[in-house]
N, C-alpha and C positions, 0 to 999 in steps of 0.2 A: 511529519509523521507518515504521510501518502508513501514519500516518496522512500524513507528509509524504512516502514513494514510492509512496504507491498511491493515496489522496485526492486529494491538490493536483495531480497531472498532468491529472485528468479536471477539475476545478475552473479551472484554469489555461489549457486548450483553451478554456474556454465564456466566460471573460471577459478571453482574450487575457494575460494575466500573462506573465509571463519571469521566475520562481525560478528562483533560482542553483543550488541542492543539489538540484534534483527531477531526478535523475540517468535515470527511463526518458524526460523529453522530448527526451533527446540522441538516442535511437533513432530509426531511420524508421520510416514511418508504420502500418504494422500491429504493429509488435514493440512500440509505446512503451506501447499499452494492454492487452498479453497481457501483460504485465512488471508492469503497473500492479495490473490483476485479480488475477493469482497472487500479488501482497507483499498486497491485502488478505487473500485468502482463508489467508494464512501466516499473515497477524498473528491472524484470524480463529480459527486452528487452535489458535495458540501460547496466546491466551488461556482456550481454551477446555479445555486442555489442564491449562494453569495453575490454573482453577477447580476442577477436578477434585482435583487432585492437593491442593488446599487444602482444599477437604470433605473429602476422604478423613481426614486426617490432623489434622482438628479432632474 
């Protein structure tokens, strides 16, 4: 999900694409890439979160 809402909309501006499920290009034009940035930086969080928690407990 990181990678297909927050990847592909910035990807998909640059080389013109139209993805069906890349749900923040539905947004207008300032929101679609504040939308895009914060699901990377989530999935960014969520992994990092998850590494932790997996060192921890090994």
């Amino acid at each position: 999900m990181g990678i297909y809402e927050g990847v592909v909309p910035f990807v998909s501006k640059v080389f013109g694409w139209q993805p069906f499920l890349a749900f923040p290009l539905r947004l207008p034009s300032p929101w679609w890439w504040i939308v895009s940035a914060a699901v990377i930086v989530v999935a960014v969080v969520v992994l990092d979160v998850l590494d932790k928690a997996k060192k921890r407990a090994a």
